[in-house]
C-alpha positions in Angstrom: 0.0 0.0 0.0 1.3 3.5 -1.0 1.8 5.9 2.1 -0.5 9.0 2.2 0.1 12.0 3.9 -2.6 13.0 6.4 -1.9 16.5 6.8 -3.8 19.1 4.8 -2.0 21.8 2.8 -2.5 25.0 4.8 -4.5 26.7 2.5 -7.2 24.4 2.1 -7.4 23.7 5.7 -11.2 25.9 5.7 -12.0 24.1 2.7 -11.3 20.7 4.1 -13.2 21.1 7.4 -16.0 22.0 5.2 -15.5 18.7 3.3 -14.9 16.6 7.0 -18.5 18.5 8.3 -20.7 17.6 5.1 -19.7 13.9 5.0 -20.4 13.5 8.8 -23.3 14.9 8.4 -24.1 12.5 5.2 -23.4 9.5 7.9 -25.8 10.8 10.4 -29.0 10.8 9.1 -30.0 8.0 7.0 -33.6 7.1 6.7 -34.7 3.8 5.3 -36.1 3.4 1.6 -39.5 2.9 2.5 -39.9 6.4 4.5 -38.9 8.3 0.9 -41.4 7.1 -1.0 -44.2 9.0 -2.2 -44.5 7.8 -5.7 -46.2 8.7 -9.0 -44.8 9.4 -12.5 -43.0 12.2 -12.9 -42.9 13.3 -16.9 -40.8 16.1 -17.8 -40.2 18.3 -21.6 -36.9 19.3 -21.7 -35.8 21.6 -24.3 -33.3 18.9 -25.7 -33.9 18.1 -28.9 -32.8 14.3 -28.7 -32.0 12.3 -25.4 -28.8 13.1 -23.7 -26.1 10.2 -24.4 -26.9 7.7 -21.4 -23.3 6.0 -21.3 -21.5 8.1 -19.0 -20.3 11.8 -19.8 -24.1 13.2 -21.1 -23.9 15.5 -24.1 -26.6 18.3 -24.9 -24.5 20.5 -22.4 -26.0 21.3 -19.0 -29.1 20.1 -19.6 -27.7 16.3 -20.2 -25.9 16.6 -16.5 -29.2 18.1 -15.2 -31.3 15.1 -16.2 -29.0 12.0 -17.2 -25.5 12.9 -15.8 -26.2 13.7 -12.2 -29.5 11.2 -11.9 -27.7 8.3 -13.0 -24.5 9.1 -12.5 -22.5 10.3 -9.3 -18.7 11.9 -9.3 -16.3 12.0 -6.6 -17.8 15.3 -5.3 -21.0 16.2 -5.8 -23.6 18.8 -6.1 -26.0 19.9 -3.2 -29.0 20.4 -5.2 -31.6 20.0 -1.7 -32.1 23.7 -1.1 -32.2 26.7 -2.9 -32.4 29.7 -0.8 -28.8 30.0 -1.0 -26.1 29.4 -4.6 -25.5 25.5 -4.6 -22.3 24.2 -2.9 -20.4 20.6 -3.5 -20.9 18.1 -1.0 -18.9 14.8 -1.1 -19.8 12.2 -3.3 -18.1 8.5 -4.4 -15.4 10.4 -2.1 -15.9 10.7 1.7 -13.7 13.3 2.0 -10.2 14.4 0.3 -6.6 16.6 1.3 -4.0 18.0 -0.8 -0.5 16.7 -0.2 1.3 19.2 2.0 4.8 18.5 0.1 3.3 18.9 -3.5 -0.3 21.5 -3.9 -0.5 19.6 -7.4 -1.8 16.0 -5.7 -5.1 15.5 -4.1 -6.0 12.7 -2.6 -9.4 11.1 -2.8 -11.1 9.0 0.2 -13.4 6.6 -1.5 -17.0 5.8 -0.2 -17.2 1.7 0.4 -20.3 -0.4 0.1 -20.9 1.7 -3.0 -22.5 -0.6 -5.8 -22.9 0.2 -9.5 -26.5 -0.8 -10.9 -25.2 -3.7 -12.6 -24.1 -4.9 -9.0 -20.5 -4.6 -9.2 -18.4 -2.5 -6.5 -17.0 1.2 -7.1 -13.5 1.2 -5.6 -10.1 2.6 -6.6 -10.1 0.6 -10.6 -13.3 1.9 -11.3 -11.7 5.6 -10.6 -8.8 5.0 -12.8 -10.8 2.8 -15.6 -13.0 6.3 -15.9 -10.1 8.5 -16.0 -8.5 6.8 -18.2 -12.2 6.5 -20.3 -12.0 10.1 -20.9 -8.4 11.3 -20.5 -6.3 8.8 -21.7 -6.0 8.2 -25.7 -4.7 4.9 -25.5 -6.8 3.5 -23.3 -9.1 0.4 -24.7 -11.9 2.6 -23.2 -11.0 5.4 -24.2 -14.4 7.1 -25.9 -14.1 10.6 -27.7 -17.4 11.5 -27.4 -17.1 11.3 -23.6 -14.1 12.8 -23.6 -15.2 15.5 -25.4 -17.4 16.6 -22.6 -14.8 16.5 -19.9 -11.9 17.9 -21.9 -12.5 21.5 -20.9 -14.9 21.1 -18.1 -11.6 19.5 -16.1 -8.8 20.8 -18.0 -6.2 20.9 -15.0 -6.5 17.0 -14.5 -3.0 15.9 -15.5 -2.7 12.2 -13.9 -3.8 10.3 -11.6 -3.0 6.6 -9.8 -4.7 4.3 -7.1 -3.1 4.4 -4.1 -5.1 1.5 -2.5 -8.4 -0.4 -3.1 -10.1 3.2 -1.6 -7.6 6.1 -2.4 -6.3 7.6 -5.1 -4.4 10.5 -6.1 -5.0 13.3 -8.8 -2.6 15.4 -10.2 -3.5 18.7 -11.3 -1.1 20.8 -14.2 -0.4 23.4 -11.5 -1.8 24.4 -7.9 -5.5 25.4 -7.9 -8.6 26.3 -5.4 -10.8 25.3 -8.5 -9.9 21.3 -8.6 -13.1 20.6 -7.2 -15.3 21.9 -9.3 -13.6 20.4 -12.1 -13.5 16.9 -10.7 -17.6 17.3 -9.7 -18.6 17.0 -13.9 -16.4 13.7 -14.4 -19.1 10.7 -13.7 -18.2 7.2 -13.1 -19.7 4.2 -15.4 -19.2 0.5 -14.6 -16.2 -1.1 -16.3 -17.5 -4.7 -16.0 -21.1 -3.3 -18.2 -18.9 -2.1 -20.5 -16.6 -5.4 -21.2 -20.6 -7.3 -21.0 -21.6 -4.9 -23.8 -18.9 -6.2 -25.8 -16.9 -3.1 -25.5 -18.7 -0.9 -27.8 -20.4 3.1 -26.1 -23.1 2.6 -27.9 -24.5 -0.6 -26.6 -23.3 0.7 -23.3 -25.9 3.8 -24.2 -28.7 1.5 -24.2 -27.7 -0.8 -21.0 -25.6 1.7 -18.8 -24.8 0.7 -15.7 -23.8 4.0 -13.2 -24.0 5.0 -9.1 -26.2 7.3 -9.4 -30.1 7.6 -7.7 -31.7 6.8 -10.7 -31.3 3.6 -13.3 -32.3 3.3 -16.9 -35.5 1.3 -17.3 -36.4 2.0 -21.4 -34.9 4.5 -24.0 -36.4 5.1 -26.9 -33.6 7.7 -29.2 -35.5 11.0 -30.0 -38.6 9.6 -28.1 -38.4 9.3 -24.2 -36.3 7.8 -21.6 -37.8 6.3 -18.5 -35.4 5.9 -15.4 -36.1 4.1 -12.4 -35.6 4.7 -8.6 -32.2 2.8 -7.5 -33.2 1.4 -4.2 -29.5 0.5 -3.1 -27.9 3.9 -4.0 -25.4 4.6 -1.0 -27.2 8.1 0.3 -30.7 7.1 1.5 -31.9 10.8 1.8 -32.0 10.4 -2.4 -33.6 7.4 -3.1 -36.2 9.1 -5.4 -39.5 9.6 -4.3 -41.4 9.2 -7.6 -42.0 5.5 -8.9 -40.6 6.0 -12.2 -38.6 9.8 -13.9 -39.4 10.0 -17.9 -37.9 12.7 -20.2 -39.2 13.9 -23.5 -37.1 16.0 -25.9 -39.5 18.8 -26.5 -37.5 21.7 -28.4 -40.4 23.8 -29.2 -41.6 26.0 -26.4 -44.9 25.7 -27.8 -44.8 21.6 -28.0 -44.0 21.6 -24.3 -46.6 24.2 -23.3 -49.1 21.9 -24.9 -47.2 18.6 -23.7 -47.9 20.5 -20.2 -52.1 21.4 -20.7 -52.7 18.1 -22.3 -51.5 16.0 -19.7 -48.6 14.8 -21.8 -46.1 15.9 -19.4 -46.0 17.5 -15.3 -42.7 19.6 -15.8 -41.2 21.9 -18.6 -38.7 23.4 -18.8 -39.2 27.1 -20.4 -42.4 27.9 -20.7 -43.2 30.1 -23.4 -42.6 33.8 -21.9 -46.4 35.0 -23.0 -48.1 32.3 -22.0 -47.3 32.0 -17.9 -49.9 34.8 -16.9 -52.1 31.9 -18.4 -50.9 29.0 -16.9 -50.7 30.6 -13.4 -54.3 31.9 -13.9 -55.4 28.1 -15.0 -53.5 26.7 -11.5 -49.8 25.6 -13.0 -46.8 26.1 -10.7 -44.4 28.9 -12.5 -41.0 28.8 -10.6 -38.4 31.2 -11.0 -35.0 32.1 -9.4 -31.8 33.4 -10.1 -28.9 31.5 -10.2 -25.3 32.0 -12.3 -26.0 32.0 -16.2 -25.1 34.1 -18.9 -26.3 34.4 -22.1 -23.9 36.3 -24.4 -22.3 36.6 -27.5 -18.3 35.8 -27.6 -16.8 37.8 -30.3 -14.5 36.9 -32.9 -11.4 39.6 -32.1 -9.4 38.1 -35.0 -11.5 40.2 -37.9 -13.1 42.9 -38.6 -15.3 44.8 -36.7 -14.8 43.1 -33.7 -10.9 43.6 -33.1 -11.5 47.6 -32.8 -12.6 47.7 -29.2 -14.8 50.9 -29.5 -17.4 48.8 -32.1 -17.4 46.2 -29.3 -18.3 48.7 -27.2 -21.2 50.4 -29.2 -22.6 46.9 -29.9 -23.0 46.6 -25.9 -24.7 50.1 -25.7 -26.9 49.7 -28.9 -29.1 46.6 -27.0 -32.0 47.4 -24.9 -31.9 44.7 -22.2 -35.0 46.2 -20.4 -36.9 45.9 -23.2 -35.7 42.0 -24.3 -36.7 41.1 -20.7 -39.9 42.2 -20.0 -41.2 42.7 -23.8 -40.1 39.7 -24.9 -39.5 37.5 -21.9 -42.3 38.3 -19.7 -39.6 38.8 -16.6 -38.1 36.2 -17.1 -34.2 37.0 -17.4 -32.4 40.0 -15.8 -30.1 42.2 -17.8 -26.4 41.3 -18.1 -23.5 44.2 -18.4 -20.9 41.8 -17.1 -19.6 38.5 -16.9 -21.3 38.2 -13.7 -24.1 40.7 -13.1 -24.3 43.5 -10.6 -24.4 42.9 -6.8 -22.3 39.5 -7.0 -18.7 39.7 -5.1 -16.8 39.6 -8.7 -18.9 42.2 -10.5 -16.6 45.2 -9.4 -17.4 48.6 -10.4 -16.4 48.8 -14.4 -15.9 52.3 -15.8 -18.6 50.8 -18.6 -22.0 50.6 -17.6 -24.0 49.2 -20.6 -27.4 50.4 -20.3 -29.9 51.0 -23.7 -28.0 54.1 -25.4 -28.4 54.2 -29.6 -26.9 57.7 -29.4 -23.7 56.9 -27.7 -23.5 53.1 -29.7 -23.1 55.8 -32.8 -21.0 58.4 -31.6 -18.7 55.4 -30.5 -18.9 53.8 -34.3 -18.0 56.9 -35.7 -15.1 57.0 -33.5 -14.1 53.6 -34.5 -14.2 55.2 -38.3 -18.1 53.7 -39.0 -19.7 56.5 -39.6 -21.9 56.2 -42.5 -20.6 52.4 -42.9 -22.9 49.7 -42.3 -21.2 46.8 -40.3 -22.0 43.2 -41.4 -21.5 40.5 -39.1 -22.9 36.6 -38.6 -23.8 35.1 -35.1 -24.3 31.1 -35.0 -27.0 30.2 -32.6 -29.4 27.2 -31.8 -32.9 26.5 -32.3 -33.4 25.6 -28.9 -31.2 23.6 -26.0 -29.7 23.9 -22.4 -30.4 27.6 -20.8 -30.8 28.8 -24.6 -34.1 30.5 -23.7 -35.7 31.3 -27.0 -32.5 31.7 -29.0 -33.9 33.0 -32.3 -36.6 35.4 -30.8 -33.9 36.9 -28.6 -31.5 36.9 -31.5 -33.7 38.5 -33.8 -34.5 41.6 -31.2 -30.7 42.0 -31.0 -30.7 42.1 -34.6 -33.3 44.7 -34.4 -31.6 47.0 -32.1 -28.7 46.3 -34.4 -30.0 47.5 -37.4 -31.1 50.9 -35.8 -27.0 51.9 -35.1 -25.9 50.5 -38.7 -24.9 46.8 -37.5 -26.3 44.3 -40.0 -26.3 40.7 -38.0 -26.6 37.4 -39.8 -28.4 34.5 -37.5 -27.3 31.1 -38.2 -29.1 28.6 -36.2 -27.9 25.2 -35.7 -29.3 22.2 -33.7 -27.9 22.6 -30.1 -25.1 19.7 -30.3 -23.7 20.7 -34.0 -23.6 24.4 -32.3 -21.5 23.1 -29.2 -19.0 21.4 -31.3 -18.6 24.2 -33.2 -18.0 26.4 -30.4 -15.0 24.0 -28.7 -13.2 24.5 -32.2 -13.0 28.3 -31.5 -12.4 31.1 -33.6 -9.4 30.1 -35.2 -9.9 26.6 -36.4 -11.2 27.6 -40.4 -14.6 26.7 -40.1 -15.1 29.6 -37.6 -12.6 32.1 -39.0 -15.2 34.2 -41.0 -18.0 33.9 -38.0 -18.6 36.6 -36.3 -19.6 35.3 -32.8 -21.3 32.7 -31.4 -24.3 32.5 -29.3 -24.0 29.3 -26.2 -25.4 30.6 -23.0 -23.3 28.6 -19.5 -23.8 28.4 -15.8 -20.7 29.5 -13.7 -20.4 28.4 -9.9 -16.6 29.2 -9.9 -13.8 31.3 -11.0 -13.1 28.5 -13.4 -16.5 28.4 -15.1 -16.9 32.3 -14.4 -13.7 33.9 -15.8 -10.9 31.5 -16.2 -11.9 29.2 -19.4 -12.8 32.3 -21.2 -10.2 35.4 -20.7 -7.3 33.4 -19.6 -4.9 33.2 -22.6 -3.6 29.6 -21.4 -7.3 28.5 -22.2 -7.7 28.7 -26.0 -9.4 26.2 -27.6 -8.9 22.3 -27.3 -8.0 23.2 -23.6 -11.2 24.9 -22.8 -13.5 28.0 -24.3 -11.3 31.2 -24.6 -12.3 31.4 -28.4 -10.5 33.9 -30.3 -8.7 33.8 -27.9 -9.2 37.0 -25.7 -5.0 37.9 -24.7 -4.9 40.5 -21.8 -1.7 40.1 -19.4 -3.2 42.0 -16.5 -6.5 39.8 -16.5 -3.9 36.7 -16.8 -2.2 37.6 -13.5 -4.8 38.4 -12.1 -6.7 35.0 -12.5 -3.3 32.9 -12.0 -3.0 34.9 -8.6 -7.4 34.5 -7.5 -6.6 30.8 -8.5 -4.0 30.3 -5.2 -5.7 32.4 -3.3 -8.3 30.6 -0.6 -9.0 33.6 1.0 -12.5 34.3 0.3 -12.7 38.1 0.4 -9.3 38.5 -1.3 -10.3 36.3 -4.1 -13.7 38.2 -5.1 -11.3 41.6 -5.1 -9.2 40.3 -7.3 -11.7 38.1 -9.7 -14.0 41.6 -9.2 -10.8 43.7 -11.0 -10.8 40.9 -14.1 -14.7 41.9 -14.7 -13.7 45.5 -14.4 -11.0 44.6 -17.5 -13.4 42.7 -19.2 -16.3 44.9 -19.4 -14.3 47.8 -20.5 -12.5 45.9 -23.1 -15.6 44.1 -23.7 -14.3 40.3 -25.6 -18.4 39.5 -25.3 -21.9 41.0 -25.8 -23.5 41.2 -22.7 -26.6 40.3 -22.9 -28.7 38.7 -20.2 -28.9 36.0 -17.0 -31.6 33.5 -17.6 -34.1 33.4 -14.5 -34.7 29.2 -14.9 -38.1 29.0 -15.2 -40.1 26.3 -15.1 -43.7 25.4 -15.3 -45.4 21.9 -13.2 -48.8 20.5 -12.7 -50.5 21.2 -9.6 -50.0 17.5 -8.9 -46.2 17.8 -8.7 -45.0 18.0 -5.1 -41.8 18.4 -3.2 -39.6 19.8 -6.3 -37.1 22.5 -4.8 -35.2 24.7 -7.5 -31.9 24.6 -6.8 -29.9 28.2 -7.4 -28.0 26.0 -10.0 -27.9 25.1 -13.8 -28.4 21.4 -12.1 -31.7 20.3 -10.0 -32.2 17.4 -8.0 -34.9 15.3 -9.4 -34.8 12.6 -6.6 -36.2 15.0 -4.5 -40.2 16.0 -6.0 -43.3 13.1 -6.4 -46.4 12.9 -8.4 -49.7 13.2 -6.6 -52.1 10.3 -7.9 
């Protein structure tokens, strides 16, 4: 057996004793099976336009973790989804609890949870950690799947190695020292290596017979159609054992489809309810929830042609959109206007010289600065048709395009089906079949500095490695997120991330547009669903009254 050092790092000492608290407190209280149930079929429109891939590492961005990844699947730290008067925080998961070596801040160690079993009935332990790693990080490994690894690649870019210490511990290596490692590790899901080798070591038949830790199990999937998943009665964390008798998902992309899904009786749940019709469905006795929770919806600009490498234009574009008027015109309240990465009032928004509110007068002024005037600019904008925290992509792009038009910006919209429009997006700017685009249009939740700032203005993160597109180069905001990402002091890390959002709005790499509110609209009959301040909800937690 390998030694391991038990002493923490010093600087993660807070964080640690966090980690120690939560999984004694997930020991404590453990009631049986029988006291969760409350039963029904719950029946849900998601704006997917096909079912999420089932085999490990879902695609169809958030919303495949939201309702396949983190149902069926656990990771070694997981999301508290259970409350949601507060921002979600990560609790442990397949790992009890974890430490940093104090010789090397590069190597975590990972406590594994025993008695965990996958739904196929075979144990989680130390192999089945390194099997998955090795699934999605290591080429030549026989289980080595690309489409998987696709969806972890920049998600957990800082995961260099890793190696099994014993049967329950193992150690990660990061590419340098990091207080983001554990959000990173949180979106890589475990599958069962012995269901893969019984499915004749082929993804796709492991699509259709997946075998994870997670709450919920696949009972039926029809591609395109509906997949039914069923309660897992021997997952490790009794408090979610699902309360329904059986979870099924529709892709619905059409907010129309689902409204209807949702009066007919077709389905309980939507997500997105058409922005004009929830005065209706709250008059007629439907449950419309919404609350904030980190999302943006922007535009990431192309700053390798023209117009967007001249600065000013970037700026004018920001001035020349009437975010009032797309909220509560358009989206019925629904969203909140963005003028930063982060919007006003959170610890990282700062105060930025730039303060984008509706102005068409000084969106000109600026373009005639930027030697415009009297020029129409023509630009393009790829977008989707529907898909995770999209909203209504094309009405919301074709209002931009109207305030647009008024300053002498002629946009382009290109929609694509949601998945094509992700892939297209991880190439970036500069691989050729985005080097004449003009931006691109993929909305994202952020819980971290990582996922906030990081994979977008850090120069080290241009596409494969993560989503800086073009990618956005400033030195300052470089040093500034290398030094927030050693930093474990709470307050001195939202100074410092608050300064890279002062940079960014002024030099302004994106359009900011808006944060998504999440709403959703449920039967009357659907009890007990609490809507997490997250991208990510906990499904395991609402039942179907009969």
């Amino acid at each position: 057996m390998a030694h391991v050092q038990t002493h923490s790092h010093p600087c993660l000492k807070i964080l640690l004793s966090v980690s120690l608290f939560m999984s004694a407190s997930l020991l404590l209280w453990q009631p049986t099976v029988t006291a969760q149930g409350r039963g029904g079929v719950l029946r849900i429109g998601m704006t997917a336009s096909d079912i999420p891939n089932t085999a490990g590492q879902p695609d169809q961005g958030g919303e495949g973790l939201r309702f396949v990844g983190y149902q069926m699947y656990d990771a070694l730290v997981n999301w508290d989804l259970r409350q949601g008067d507060r921002p979600a925080e990560l609790m442990p998961g397949l790992a009890e609890r974890w430490e940093i070596r104090p010789d090397d801040p590069t190597k975590w160690i990972f406590y594994l949870r025993q008695g965990v079993k996958f739904h196929d009935g075979t144990d989680f332990n130390a192999d089945a950690v390194i099997w998955n790693l090795d699934k999605v990080k290591n080429k030549e490994s026989p289980q080595y799947d690309p489409k998987q690894a696709a969806e972890v690649i920049w998600r957990a870019p800082l995961v260099k190695s890793w190696r099994k210490l014993d049967d329950y511990t193992v150690e990660i290596t990061t590419t340098r020292p990091s207080s983001t490692v554990l959000f990173q590790v949180c979106t890589i899901l475990y599958s069962s290596p012995t269901q893969w080798d019984k499915m004749g070591r082929d993804w796709s038949k492991v699509a259709l017979n997946p075998a994870g830790t997670g709450p919920f199990k696949l009972a039926r999937l029809l591609p395109r159609e509906r997949l039914e998943l069923e309660p897992f009665a021997e997952y490790w964390d009794k408090r979610r054992v699902p309360k329904v008798d059986k979870l099924m998902l529709f892709p619905m992309p059409e907010s129309t489809t689902r409204m209807a899904a949702l009066r007919t009786g077709q389905v309980d749940f939507i997500e997105v309810p058409p922005p004009d019709a929830i005065s209706g469905l709250k008059r007629d006795g439907f449950q419309i929830i919404v609350r904030p929770y980190p999302h943006n919806w922007p535009y990431s600009l192309n700053l390798n042609i023209e117009p967007w490498n001249n600065k000013l234009v970037r700026q004018a574009a920001n001035y020349a959109i009437d975010r009032e008027g797309l909220c509560k015109a358009l989206l019925n309240e629904t969203c909140m206007p963005a003028t930063g990465a982060v919007y006003p009032g959170h610890p990282w928004f700062g105060q930025p010289t730039q303060e984008y509110s509706y102005n068409p007068q000084k969106a000109k002024e600026l373009l005639k600065q930027a030697g415009y005037a009297g020029k129409r600019l023509k630009t393009s904008v790829l977008t989707s048709t529907s898909g995770s925290g999209q909203m209504m992509p094309l009405p919301m792009n074709e209002f931009i395009q109207e305030n647009w038009r008024e300053v002498g910006i002629d946009l382009e919209i290109i929609p694509l089906e949601w998945n094509t429009l992700r892939t297209r997006y991880r190439k970036g700017f500069r691989d050729p079949e985005n080097a004449n685009i003009g931006m691109v249009n993929v909305s994202f939740g952020f819980a971290e500095p990582f996922s906030a700032f990081t994979r977008f203005f850090h120069s080290d993160f241009a596409p494969p490695k993560s989503t800086n597109l073009s990618p956005y180069v400033n030195p300052e905001v470089d040093r500034l997120l290398d030094q927030s990402e050693v930093t474990f002091d709470p307050a001195e890390r939202d100074r410092l991330l608050a300064k890279v959002n002062e940079i960014v709005v002024d030099d302004a790499p994106w359009i900011f547009i808006v944060h998504d509110l999440n709403p959703r609209a449920l039967s009357p009959k659907v009890k007990g669903f609490v809507q997490a301040q997250s991208w990510y909800q906990d499904l395991t937690l609402p039942w179907v009254e009969k």
